[in-house]
FIKOLPA-288798 format. One record per residue (C-alpha): residue number from 1; x, y, z. Coordinates in pm, 1 decimal. Example, Ala and Ser with C-alpha at 12.3 -4.5 7.8 and 13.67 -1.06 7.14 Angstrom:
! residues 2
<rec resi="1" X="1230.0" Y="-450.0" Z="780.0"/>
<rec resi="2" X="1367.0" Y="-106.0" Z="714.0"/>
! end
This chain:
! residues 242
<rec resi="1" X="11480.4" Y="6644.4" Z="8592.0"/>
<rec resi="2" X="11270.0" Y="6949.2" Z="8702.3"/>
<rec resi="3" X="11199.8" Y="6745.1" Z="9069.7"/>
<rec resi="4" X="11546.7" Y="6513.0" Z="9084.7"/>
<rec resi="5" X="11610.0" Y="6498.0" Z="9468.5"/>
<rec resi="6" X="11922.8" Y="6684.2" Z="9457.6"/>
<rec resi="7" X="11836.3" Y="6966.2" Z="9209.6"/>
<rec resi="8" X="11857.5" Y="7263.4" Z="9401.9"/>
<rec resi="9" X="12146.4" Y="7142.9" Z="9668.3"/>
<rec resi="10" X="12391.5" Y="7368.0" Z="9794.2"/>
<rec resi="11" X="12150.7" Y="7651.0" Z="9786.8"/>
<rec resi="12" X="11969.2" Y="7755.6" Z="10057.5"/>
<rec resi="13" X="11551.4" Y="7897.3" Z="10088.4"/>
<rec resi="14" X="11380.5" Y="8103.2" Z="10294.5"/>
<rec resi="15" X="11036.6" Y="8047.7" Z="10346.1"/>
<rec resi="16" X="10801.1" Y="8298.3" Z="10537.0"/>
<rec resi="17" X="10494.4" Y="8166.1" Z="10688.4"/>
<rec resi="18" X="10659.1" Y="7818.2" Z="10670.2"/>
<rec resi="19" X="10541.5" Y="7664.4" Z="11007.8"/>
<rec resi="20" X="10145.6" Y="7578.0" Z="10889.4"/>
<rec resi="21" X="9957.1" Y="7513.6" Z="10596.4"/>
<rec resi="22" X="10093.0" Y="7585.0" Z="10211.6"/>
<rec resi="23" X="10428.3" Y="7803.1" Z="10353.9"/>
<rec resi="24" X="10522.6" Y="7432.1" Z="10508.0"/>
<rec resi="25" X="10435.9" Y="7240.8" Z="10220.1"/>
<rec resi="26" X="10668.7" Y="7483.7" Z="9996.6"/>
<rec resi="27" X="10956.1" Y="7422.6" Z="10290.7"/>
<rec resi="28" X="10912.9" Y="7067.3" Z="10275.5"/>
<rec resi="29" X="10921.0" Y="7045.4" Z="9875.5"/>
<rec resi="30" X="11226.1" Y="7290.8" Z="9850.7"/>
<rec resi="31" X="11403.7" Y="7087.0" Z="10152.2"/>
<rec resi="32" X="11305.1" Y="6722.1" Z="9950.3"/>
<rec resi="33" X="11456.8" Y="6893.1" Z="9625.0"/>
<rec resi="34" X="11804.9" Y="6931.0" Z="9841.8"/>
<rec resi="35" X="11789.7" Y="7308.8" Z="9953.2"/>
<rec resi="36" X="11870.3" Y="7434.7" Z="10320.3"/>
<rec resi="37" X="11557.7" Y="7581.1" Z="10413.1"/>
<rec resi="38" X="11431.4" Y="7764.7" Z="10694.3"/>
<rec resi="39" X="11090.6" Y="7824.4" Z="10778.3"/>
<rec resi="40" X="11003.9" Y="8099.8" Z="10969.4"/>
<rec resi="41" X="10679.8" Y="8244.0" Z="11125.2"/>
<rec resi="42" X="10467.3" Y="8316.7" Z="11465.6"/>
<rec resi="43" X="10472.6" Y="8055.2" Z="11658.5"/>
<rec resi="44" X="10216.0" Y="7801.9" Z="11661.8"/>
<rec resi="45" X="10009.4" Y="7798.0" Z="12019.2"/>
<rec resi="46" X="10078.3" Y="7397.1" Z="12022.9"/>
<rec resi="47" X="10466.4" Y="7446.4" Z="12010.4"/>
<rec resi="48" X="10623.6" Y="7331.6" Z="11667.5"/>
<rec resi="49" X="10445.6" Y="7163.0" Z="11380.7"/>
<rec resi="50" X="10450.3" Y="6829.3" Z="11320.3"/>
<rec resi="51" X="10408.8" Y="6878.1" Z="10941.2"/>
<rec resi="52" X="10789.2" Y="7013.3" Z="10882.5"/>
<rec resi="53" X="11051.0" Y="6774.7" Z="10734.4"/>
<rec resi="54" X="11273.8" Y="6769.4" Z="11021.6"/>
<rec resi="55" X="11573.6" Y="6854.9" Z="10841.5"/>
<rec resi="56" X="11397.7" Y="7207.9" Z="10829.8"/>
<rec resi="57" X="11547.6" Y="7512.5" Z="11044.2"/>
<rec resi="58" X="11249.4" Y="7726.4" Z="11191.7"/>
<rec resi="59" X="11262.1" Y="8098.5" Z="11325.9"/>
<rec resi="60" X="10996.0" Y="8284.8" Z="11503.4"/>
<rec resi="61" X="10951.3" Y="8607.0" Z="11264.0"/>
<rec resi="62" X="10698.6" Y="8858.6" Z="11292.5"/>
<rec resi="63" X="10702.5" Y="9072.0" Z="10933.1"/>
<rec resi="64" X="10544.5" Y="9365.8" Z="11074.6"/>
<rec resi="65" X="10844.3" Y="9402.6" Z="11199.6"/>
<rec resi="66" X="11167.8" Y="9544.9" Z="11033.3"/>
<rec resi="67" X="11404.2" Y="9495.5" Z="11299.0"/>
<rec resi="68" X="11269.1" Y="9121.1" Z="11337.1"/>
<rec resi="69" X="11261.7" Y="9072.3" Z="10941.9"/>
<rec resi="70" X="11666.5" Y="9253.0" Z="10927.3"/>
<rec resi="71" X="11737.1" Y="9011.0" Z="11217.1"/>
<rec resi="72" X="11600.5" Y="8729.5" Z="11000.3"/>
<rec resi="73" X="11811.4" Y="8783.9" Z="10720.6"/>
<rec resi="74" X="12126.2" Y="8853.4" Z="10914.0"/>
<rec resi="75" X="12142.5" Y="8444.4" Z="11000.9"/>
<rec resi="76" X="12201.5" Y="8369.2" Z="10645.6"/>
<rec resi="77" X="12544.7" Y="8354.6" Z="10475.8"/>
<rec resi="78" X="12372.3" Y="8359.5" Z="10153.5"/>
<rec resi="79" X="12066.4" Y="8305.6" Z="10050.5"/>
<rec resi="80" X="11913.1" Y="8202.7" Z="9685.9"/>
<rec resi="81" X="11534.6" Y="8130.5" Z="9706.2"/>
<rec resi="82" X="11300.2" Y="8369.3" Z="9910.6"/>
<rec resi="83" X="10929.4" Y="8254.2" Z="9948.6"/>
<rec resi="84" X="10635.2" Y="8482.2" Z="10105.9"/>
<rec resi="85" X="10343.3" Y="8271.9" Z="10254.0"/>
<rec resi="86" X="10299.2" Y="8482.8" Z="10610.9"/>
<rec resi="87" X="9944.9" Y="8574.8" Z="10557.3"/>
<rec resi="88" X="9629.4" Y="8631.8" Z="10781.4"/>
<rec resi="89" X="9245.4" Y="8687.5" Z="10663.4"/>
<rec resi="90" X="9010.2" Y="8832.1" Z="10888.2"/>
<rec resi="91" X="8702.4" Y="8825.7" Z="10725.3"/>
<rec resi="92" X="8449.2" Y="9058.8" Z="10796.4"/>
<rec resi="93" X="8641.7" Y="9216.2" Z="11032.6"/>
<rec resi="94" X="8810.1" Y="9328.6" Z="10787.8"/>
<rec resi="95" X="8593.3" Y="9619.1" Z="10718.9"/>
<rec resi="96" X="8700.5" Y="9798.4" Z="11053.4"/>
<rec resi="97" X="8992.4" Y="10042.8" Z="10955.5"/>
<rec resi="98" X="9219.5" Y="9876.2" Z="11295.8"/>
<rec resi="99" X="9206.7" Y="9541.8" Z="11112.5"/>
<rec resi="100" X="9245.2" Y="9624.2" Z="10791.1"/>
<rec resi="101" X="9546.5" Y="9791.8" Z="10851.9"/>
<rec resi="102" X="9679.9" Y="9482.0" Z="11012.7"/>
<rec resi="103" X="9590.8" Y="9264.7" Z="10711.2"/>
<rec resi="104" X="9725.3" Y="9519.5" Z="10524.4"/>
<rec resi="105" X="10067.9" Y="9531.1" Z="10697.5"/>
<rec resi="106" X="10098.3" Y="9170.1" Z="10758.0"/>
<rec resi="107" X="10023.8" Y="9049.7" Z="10370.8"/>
<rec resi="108" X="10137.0" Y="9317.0" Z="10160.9"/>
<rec resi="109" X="10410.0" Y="9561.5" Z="10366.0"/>
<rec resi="110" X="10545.7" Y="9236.5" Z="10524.8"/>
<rec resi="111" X="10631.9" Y="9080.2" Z="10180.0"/>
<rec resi="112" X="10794.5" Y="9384.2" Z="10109.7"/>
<rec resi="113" X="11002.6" Y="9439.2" Z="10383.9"/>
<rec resi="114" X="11126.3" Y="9085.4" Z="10318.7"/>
<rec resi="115" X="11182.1" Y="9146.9" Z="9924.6"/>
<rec resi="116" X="11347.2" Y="9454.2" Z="10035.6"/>
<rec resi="117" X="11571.8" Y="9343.8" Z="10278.8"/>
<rec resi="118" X="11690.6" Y="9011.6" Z="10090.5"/>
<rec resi="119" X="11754.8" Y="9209.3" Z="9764.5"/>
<rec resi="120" X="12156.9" Y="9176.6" Z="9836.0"/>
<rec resi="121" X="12203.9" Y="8851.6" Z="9873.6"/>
<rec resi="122" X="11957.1" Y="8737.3" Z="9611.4"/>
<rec resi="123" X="12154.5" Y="8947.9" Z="9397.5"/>
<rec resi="124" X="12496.0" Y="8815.6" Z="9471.1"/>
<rec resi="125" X="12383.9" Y="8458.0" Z="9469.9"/>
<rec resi="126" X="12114.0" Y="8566.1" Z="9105.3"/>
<rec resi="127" X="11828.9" Y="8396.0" Z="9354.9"/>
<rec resi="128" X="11474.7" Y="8432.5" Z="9319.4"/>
<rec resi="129" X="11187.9" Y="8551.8" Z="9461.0"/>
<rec resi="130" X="10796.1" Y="8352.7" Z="9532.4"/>
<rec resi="131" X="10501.4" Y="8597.8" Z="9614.9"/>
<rec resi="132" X="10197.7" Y="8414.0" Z="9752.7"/>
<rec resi="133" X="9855.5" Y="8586.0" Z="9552.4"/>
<rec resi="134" X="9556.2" Y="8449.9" Z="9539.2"/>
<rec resi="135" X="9240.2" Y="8396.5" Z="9296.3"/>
<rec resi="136" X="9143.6" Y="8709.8" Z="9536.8"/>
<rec resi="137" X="9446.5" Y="8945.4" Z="9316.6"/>
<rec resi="138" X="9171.6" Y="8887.5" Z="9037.8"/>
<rec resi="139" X="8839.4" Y="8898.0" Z="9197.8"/>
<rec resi="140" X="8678.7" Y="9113.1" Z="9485.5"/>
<rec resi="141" X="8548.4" Y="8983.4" Z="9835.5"/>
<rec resi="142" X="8238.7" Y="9168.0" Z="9947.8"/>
<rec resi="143" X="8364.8" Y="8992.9" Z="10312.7"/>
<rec resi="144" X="8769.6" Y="9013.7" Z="10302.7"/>
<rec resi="145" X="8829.7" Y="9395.5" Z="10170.9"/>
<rec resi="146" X="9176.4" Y="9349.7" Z="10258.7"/>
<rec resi="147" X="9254.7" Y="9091.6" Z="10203.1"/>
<rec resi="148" X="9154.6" Y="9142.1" Z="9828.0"/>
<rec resi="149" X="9329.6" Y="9445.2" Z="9861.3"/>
<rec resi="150" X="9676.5" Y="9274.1" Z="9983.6"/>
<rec resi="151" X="9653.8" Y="9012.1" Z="9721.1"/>
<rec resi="152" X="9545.2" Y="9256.4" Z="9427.6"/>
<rec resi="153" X="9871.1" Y="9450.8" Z="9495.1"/>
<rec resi="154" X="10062.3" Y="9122.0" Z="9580.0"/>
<rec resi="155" X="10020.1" Y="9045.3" Z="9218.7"/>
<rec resi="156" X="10144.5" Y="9448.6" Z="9088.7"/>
<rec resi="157" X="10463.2" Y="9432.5" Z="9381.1"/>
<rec resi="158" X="10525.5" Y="9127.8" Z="9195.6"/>
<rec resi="159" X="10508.0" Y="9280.6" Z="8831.7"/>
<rec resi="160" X="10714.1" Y="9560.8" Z="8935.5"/>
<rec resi="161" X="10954.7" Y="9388.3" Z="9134.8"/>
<rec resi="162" X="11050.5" Y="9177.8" Z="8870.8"/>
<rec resi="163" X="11122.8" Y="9470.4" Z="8650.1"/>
<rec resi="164" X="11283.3" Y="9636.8" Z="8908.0"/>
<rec resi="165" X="11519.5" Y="9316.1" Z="9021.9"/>
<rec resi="166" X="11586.3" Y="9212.6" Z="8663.7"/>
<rec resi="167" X="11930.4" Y="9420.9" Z="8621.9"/>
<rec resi="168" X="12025.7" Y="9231.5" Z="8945.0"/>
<rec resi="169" X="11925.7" Y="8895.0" Z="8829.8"/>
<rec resi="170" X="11655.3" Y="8838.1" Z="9063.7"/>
<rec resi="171" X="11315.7" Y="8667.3" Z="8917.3"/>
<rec resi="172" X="11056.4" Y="8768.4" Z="9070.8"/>
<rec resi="173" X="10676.2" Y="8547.3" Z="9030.0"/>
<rec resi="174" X="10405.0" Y="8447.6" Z="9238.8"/>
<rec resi="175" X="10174.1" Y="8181.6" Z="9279.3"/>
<rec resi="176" X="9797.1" Y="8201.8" Z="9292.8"/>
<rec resi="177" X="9598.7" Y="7928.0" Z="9490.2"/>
<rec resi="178" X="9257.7" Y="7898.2" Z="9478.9"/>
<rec resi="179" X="9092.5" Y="7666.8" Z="9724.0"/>
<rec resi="180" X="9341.2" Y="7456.5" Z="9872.7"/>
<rec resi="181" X="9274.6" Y="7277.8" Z="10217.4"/>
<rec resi="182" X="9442.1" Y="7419.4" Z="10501.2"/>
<rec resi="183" X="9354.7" Y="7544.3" Z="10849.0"/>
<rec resi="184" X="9295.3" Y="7907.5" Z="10678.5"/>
<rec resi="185" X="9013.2" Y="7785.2" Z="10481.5"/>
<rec resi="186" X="8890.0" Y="7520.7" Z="10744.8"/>
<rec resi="187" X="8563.0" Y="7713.5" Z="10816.4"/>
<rec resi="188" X="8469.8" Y="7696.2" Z="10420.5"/>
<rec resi="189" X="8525.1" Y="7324.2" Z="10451.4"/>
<rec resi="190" X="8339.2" Y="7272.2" Z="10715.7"/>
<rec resi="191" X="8040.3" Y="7483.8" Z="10552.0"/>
<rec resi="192" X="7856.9" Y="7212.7" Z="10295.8"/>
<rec resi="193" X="7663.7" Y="7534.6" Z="10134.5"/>
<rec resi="194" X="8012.2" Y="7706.3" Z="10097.7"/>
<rec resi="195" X="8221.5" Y="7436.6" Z="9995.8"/>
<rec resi="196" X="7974.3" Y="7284.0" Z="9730.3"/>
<rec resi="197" X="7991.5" Y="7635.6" Z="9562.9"/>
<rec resi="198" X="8318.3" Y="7639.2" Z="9574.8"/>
<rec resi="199" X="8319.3" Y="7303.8" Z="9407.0"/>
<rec resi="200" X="8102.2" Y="7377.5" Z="9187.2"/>
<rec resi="201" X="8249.8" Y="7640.9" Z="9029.8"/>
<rec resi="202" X="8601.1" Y="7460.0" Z="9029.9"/>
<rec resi="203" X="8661.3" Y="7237.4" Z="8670.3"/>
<rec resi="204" X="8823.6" Y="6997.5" Z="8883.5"/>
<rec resi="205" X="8538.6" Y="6979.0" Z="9162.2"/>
<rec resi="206" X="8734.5" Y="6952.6" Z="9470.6"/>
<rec resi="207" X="8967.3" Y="7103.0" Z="9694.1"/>
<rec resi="208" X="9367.9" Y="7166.5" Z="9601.2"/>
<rec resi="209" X="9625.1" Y="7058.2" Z="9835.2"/>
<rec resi="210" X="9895.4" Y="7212.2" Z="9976.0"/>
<rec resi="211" X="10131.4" Y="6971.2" Z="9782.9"/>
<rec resi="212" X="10029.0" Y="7069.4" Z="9468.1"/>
<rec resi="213" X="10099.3" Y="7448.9" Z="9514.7"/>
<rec resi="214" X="10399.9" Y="7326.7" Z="9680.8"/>
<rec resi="215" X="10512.8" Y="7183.5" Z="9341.3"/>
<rec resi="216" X="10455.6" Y="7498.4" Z="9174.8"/>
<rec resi="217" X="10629.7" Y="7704.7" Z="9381.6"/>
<rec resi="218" X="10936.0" Y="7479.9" Z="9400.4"/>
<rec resi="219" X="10927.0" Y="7472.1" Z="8989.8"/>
<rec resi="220" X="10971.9" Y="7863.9" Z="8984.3"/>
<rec resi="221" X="11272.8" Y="7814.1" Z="9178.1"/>
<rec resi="222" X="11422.1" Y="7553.4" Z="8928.0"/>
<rec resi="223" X="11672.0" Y="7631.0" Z="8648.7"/>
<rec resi="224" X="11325.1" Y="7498.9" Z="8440.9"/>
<rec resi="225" X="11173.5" Y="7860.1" Z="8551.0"/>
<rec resi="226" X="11442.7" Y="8106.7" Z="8418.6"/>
<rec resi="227" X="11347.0" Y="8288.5" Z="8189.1"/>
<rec resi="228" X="10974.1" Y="8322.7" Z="8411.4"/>
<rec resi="229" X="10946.5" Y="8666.6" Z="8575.9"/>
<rec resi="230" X="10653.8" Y="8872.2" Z="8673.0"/>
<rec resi="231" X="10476.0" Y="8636.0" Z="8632.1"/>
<rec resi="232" X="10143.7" Y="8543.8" Z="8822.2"/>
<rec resi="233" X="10053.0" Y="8166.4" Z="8866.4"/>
<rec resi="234" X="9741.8" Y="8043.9" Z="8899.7"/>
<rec resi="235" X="9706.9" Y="7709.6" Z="9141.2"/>
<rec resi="236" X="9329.4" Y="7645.1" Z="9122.3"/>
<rec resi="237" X="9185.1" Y="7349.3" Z="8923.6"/>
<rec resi="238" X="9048.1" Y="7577.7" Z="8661.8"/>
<rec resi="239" X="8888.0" Y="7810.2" Z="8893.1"/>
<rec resi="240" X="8966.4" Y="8145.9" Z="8775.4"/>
<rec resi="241" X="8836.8" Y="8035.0" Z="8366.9"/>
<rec resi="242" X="8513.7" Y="7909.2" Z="8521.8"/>
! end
């Protein structure tokens, strides 16, 4: 009953960083379980992605941005399931200040300013909020300094969201991948000395996919999820126990 394909019609989802990799797999799983969804993100440099459901609205939406972000959210009537996937990694780029500011802005004050602004109508329609984290919230990355940062205080925003959003009746949770294949991780793939350490450490000894985070994220928006808040998902085939 958790997946039926009609479960969550009527409402209606908001997915950020929808148009590529796991943000599209979440649209397409929320849109298969019956919800209007919109994905919204930069726009790809090949035009629109082939990967989207095409029952799936998309909007350009730059989260740095609060004007862009309040014009966003002014296109819904209501709105019951908010999702944050936008998300960049830099690597070690990341250690100059310019850059890490960007990360910064992009992965952690962007889900806020989305949080923030859709507070309202998630509150008048008792919706729910997805954080994306990462196995990064737990561990440190000599390489990515922020975006361990972002994803360490993904995980808190998320904890004290939910308390905060609780009197509203807003959940609030977030999912953790680990390795999942996508084009952000593409270079790791494509590294054999990489990816068989990253395989080797993983119980499961291979890569997630999309999908399957998809699923996870989609079950914290189902009535099977409500009494989950603050809550912080890992996605990783065992990664994080290894």
């Amino acid at each position: 009953m958790t997946f039926k394909d009609n479960l969550l019609e009527g409402k209606v989802a908001l997915v950020t960083g929808g148009l590529s990799g796991i943000g599209a797999a979440i649209a397409n799983q929320l849109a298969q379980l019956g919800a209007k969804t919109v994905a919204a993100g930069l726009s790809l440099p090949d035009g629109a992605p082939d990967t989207l459901n095409a029952r799936i609205g998309q909007r350009e939406l730059d989260v740095r941005s609060a004007d862009d972000v309040a014009a966003t959210l002014k296109t819904f009537d209501r709105l019951d399931f908010v999702v944050n996937c936008a998300g960049v990694i830099s690597r070690i780029e990341e250690h100059r200040l310019d850059v890490f500011e960007r990360v910064m802005d992009i992965n952690l004050n962007g889900t806020m300013r989305v949080c923030a602004g859709a507070r309202e109508m998630l509150k008048a329609s008792s919706g729910c909020i997805v954080n994306t984290a990462s196995m990064l919230s737990f561990f440190g990355g000599g390489l990515v300094p922020a975006y361990s940062a972002s994803k360490g205080a993904i995980a808190q925003l998320t904890k004290s969201l939910a308390i905060a959003y609780a009197a509203d009746g807003i959940r609030v949770n977030a999912i953790a991948p680990g390795w999942i294949a996508t084009p952000l991780t593409q270079a790791l793939q494509d590294d054999d000395g990489r990816s068989q350490a990253i395989l080797d450490r993983t119980p499961m000894h291979r890569w997630g996919q999309p999908e399957e985070v998809a699923q996870v994220a989609a079950f914290l928006c189902t009535p099977a999820a409500s009494f989950m808040t603050g809550a912080i998902v890992p996605v990783d085939g065992g990664y994080l126990v290894a």
